[in-house]
N, C-alpha and C positions, 0 to 999 in steps of 0.2 A: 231263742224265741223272739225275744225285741229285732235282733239283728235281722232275721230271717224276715220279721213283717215290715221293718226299713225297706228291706232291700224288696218285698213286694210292691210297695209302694213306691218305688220309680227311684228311693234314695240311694245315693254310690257315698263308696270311703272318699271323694273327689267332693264332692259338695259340700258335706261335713267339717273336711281340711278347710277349704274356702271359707266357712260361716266360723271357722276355730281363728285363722287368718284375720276378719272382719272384725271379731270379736277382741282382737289385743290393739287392733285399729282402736276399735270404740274402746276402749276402755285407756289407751294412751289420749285419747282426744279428751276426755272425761278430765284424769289427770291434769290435762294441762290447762283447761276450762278451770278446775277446781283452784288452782292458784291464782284465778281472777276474780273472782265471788269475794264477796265479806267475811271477813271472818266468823261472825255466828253462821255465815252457813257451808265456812269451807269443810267443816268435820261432816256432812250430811254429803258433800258432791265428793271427799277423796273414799266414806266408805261406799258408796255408788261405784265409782273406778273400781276401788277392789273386788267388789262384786263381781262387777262383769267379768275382772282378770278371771275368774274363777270360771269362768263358761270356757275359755279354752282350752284346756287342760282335758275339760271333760267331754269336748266335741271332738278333739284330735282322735281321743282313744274311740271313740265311738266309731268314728271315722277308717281308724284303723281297725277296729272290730269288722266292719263292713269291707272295707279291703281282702282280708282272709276271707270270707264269707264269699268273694264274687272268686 
């Protein structure tokens, strides 16, 4: 059902991939930003990084949900 109104709405398993791609970018940049920050606020920017690590995981499969789908 989600997949199917994705894919009406103009999005492919190809853009998905890219924005799951973007997202281990941001989230390596975040990383390594977070070992410059001070220490009271390095624990607030490395669980930021982790966070985001967590978006691509979940854009890939989505991505690939939509791949089968087209």
């Amino acid at each position: 059902m989600i997949s199917g109104l994705l894919y009406r709405g103009g999005i492919r398993g190809g853009h998905l991939e890219l924005m799951s791609a973007g997202a281990m970018g941001l989230s390596i940049g975040l990383w390594i930003r977070a070992k410059t920050v001070d220490q009271q606020a390095r624990g607030n920017a490395e669980r930021r990084a982790l966070f985001t690590g967590l978006w691509a995981p979940t854009l890939w499969l989505i991505g690939d949900t939509l791949r089968a789908y087209e």
